[in-house]
C-alpha positions as CSV (number, residue, x, y, z in Angstrom):
1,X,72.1,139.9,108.5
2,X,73.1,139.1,111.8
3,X,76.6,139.8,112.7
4,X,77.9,137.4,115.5
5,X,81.5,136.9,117.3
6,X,83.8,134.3,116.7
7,X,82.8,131.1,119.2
8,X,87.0,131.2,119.7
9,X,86.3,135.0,121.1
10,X,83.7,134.1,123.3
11,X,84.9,131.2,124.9
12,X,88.6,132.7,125.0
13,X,87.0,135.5,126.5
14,X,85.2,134.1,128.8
15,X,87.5,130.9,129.8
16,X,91.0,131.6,128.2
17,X,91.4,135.8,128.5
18,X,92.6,134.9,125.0
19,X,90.8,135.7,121.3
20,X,90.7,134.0,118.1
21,X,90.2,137.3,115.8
22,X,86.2,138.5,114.9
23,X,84.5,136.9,112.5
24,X,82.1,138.2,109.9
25,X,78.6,137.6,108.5
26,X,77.4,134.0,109.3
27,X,76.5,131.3,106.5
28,X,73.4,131.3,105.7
29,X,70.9,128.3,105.3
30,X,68.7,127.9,102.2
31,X,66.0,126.5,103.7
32,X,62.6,127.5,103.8
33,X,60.8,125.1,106.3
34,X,61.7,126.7,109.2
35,X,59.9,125.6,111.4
36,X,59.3,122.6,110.1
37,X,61.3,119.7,111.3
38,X,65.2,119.6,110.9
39,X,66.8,117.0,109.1
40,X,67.9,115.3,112.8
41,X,64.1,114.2,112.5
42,X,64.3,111.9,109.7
43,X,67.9,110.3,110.9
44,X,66.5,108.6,114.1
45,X,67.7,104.7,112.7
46,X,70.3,106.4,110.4
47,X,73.7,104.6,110.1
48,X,76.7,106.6,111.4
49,X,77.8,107.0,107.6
50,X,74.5,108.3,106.8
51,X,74.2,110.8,109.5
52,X,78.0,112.3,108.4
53,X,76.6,112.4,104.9
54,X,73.4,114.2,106.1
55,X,75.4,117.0,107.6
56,X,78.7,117.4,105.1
57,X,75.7,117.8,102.1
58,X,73.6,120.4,104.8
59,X,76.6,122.8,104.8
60,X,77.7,122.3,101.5
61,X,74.3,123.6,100.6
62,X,74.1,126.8,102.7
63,X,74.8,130.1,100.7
64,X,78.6,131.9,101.4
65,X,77.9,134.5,99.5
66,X,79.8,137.6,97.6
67,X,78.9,139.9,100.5
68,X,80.6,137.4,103.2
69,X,83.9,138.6,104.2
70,X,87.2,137.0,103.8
71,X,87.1,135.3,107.2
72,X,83.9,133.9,107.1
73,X,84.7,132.7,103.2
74,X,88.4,131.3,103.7
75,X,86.9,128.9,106.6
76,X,84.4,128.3,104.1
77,X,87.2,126.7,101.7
78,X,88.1,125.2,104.7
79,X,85.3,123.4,105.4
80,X,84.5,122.1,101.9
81,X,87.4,122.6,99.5
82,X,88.9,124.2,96.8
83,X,85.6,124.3,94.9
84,X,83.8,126.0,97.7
85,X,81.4,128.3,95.5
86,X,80.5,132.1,96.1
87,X,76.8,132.9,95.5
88,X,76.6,136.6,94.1
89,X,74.5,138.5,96.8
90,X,72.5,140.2,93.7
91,X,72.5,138.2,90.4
92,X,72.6,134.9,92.4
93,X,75.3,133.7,89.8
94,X,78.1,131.0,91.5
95,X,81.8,131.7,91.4
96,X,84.5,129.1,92.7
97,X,86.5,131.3,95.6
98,X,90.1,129.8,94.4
99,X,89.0,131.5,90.5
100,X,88.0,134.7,92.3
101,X,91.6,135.6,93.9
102,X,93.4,133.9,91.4
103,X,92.0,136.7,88.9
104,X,92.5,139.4,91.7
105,X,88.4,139.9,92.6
106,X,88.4,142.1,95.3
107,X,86.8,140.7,98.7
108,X,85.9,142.3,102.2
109,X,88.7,142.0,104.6
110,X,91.4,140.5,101.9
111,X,94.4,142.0,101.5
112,X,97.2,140.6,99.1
113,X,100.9,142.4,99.7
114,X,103.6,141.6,97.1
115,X,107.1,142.2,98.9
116,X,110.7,140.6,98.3
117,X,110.0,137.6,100.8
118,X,107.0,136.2,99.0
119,X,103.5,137.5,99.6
120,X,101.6,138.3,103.1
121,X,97.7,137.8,103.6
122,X,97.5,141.6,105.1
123,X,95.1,141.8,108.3
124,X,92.5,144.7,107.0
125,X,92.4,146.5,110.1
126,X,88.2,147.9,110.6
127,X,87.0,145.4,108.2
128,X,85.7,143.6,110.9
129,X,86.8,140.0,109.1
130,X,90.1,139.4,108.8
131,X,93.0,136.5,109.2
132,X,93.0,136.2,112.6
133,X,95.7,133.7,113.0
134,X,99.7,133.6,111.3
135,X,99.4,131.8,108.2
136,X,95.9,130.8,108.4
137,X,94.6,130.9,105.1
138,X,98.0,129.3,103.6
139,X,98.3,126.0,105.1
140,X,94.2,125.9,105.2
141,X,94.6,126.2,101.4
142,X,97.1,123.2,101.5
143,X,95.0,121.2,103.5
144,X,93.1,121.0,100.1
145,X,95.9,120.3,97.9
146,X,96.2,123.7,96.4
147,X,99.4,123.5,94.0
148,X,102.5,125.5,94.6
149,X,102.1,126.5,90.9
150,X,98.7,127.9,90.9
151,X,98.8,131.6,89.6
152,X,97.0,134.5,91.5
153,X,97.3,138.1,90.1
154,X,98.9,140.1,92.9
155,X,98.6,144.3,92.9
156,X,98.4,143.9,88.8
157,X,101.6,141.3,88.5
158,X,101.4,137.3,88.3
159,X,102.3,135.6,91.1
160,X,102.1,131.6,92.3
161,X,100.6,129.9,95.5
162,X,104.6,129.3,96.7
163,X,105.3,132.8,97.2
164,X,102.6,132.6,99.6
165,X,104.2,130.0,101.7
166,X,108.0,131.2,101.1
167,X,106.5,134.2,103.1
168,X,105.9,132.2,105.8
169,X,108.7,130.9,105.8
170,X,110.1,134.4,105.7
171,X,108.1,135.6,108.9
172,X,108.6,132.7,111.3
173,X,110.8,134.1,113.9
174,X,111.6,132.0,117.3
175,X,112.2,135.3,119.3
176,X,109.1,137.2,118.8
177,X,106.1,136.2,120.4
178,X,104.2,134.7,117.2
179,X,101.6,131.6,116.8
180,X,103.5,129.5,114.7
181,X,100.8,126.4,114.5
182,X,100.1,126.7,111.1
183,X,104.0,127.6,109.8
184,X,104.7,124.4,110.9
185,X,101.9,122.9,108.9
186,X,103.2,124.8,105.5
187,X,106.9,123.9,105.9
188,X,106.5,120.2,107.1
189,X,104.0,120.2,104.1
190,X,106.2,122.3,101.6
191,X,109.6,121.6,102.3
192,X,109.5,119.1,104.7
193,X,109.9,118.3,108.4
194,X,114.1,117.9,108.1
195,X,114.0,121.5,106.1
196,X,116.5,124.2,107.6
197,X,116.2,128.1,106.0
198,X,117.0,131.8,107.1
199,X,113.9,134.3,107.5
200,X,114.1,137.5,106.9
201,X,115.8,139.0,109.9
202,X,118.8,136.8,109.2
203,X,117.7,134.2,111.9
204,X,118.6,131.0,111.1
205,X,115.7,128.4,111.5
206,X,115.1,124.6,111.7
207,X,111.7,123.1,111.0
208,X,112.3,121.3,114.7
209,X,113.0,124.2,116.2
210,X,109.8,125.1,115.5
211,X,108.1,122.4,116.6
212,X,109.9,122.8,120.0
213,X,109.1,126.6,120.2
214,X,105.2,125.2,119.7
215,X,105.6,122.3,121.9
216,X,106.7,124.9,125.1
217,X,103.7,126.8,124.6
218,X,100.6,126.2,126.3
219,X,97.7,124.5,125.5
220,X,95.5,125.5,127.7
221,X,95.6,129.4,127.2
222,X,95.9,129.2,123.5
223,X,93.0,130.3,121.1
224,X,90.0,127.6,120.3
225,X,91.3,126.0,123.4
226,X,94.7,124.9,122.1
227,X,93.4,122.5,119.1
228,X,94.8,125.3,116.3
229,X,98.2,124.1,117.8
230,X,97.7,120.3,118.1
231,X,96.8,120.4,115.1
232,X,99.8,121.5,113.8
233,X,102.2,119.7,115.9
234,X,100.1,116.7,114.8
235,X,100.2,117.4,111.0
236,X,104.4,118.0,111.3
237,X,104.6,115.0,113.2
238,X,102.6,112.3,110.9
239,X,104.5,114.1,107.7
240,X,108.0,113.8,109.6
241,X,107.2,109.7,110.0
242,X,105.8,109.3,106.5
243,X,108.7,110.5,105.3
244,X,110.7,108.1,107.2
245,X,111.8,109.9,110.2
246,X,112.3,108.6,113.6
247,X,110.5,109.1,116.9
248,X,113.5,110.6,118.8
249,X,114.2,114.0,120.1
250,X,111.5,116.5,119.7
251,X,109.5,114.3,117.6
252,X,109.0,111.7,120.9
253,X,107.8,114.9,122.8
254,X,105.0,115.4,120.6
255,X,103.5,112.5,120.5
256,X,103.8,112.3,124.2
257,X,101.6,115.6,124.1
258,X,99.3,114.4,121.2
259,X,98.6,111.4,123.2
260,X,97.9,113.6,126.7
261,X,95.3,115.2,125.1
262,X,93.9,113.0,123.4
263,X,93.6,111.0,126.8
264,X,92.3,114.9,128.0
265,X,89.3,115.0,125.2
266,X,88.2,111.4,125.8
267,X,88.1,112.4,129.5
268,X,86.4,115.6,129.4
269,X,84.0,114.3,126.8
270,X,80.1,115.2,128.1
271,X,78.5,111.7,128.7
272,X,75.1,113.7,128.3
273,X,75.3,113.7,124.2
274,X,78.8,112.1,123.0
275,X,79.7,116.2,122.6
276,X,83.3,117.5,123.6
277,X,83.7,119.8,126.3
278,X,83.1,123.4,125.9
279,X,86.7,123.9,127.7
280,X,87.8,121.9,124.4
281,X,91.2,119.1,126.3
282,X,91.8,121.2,129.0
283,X,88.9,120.4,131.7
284,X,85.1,119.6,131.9
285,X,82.2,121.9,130.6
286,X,78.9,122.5,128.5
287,X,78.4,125.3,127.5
288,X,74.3,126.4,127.1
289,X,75.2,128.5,124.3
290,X,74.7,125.7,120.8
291,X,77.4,128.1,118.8
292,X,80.1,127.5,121.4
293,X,79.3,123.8,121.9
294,X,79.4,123.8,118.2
295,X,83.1,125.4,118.0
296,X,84.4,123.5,120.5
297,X,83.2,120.1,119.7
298,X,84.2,120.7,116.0
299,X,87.5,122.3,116.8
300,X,88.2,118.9,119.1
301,X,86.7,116.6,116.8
302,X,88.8,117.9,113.8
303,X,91.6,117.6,115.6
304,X,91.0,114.1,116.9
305,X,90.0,113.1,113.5
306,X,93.8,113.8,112.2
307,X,95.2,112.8,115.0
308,X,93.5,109.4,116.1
309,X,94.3,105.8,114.8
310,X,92.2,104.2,112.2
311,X,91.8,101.7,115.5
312,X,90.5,105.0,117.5
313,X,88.7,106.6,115.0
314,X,86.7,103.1,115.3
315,X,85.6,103.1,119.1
316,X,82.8,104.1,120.2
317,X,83.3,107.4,122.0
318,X,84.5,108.8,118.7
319,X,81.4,107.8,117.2
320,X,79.2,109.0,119.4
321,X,81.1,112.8,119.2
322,X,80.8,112.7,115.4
323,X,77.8,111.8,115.5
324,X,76.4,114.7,118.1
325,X,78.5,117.1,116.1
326,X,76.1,116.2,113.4
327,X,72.7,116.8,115.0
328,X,74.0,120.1,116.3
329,X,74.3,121.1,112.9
330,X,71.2,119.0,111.7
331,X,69.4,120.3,114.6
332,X,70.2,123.9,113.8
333,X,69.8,123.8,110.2
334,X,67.3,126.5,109.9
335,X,69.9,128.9,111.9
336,X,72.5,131.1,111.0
337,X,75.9,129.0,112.7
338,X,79.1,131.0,113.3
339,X,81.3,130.0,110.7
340,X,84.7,129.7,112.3
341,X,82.7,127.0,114.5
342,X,80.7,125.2,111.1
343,X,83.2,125.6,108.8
344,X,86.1,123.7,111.7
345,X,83.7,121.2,112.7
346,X,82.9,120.5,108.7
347,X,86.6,119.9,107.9
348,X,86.8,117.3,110.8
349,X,83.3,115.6,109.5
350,X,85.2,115.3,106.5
351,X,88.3,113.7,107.3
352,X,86.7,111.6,109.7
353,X,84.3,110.2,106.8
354,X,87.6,110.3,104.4
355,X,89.3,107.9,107.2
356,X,86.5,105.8,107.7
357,X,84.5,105.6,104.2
358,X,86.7,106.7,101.6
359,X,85.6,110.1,99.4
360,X,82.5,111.1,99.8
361,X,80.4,111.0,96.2
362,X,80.6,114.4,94.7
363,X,83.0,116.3,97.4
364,X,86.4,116.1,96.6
365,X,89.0,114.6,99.5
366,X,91.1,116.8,102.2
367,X,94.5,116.2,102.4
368,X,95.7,114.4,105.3
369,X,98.8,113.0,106.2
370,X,98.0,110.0,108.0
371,X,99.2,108.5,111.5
372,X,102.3,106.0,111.6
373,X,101.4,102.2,111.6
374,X,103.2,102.1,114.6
């Protein structure tokens, strides 16, 4: 199979002098037309509910299998939820990924460590697939609903999913240079966005403090073009108004940078095919290369799809992004696809159909905290 680079490490490379981390094996598709027509074909007078449907049930149907690493499986999970299903590469049987590591199976690149402060997902240095960003794989397993109570077997001993997430806790450190876009996303989700603790190196820590230390870093030279981190900043901020805070201090900050870039995607939005610029909010571009328009119209649109108003999620320049997010995938459905940049662009599909349809039948629902009313 085919080994290819994360889309974030090529465009970072080439754009940003920044890297998401390498990715593994890509996703394969099942089909066995290829080269007859792609799906895209038979979608010409398709509704805009149809054509998300089309594509959530095309990747839900392409094999992650056994032999994938834990990169290219976690974003898997991501893309289609707890239930995402392992094919084994030999006997062809089908395993749900969340019973695998909860009974301690042993995958490429995955690397459990036990300590006193909870447990760390261990980057396997030379696997070539590993967790490529801080806390990752936790708050992308909360963005499913995994429960704090779930057991995993842990180097022989029984542990739950909140030791996970009381590690990072433990590691998030404001004077250490550290991406902290998806710490935010497990303690707003965890303990919640007023929640104050000490990590490890006796630093005392305030969920807002966080969000400030994110908020002064940039957007523009951060990996997969700075959506990892408006993402977070947008997930903290719609939990911190659910729950009845106010839009003062560091909270009004954010959403005046979740609105500038949202202003920044409409803007640099390629009028050619609805698609999102290949420089994700940060200027124009279109990339010739499908896998990085791909990443960076799914990374975009799955950040938009949080972030927008049910009003927003409604116009029509929305609609035509989802909708050419779809016929790349449709219109490469016979192709391997990176699977930072399927798996990304799958999660957005599926809150965007969440928001707009309600569940889709069969797939179960992300979690999403919504925007404020107003």
């Amino acid at each position: 199979m085919i080994r290819h680079l994360g889309v974030c490490v090529l465009l970072s490379a080439v754009f940003l002098g920044l890297s998401c981390a390498p990715q593994d094996d890509t996703p394969r598709t099942d089909r066995d037309d290829k080269d007859g027509p792609t799906p895209v074909a038979h979608l010409a007078n398709a509704s805009l509910k149809e054509r998300l449907a089309a594509a959530l049930q095309h990747v839900h149907a392409r094999d992650l299998t056994t032999s994938h690493a834990f990169w290219t499986i976690f974003h898997g999970v991501l893309g289609m939820g707890l239930d995402t299903e392992l094919v084994d590469a030999e006997t062809r049987k089908k395993v749900k990924f969340t019973d695998a590591i909860r009974i301690g199976e042993k995958i490429r690149g995955m690397e459990f460590l036990p300590s006193v402060d909870g447990i760390d997902v261990r980057i396997v240095e030379g696997s070539g697939a590993y967790q490529g960003h801080q806390d990752q794989f936790i708050a992308e397993m909360l963005q499913w609903g995994m429960p704090q109570h779930q057991k995993f077997m842990v180097g022989g001993e029984e542990r739950v999913f909140a030791d996970f997430c009381k590690f990072s806790k433990a590691k998030a450190s404001l004077h250490e240079k550290q991406e902290l876009s998806w710490a935010i996303i497990v303690v707003s989700e965890i303990y919640g966005t007023d929640h104050e603790w000490t990590n490890r190196k006796k630093e005392k820590l305030h969920l807002e403090d966080v969000v400030r230390y994110e908020l002064n870093e940039t957007i523009e030279n951060a990996a997969c073009g700075g959506t990892h981190r408006l993402f977070g900043l947008t997930w903290a901020y719609h939990r911190h108004r659910e729950r009845g805070g106010k839009m003062t201090g560091v909270w009004k900050d954010t959403v005046a940078k979740i609105e500038e870039y949202k202003r920044n995607a409409r803007k640099y939005q390629n009028k050619s095919d609805g698609s999102f610029s290949s420089n994700y909010v940060s200027k124009p571009g279109y990339a010739k290369d499908i896998q990085s328009r791909i990443g960076s119209s799914g990374h975009t649109l799955e950040w938009l799809a949080l972030a927008l108003t049910d009003a927003e999620l409604r116009q029509p320049w929305m609609e035509e992004a989802a909708i050419a997010v779809c016929n790349m995938i449709l219109e490469n459905s016979s192709r391997d696809i990176d699977g930072g940049s399927l798996y990304h662009a799958t999660h957005g599909l599926h809150i965007y159909y969440d928001r707009l349809f309600g569940p889709l039948a069969g797939m179960t629902r992300p979690v999403v905290p919504l925007p404020p009313k107003s």
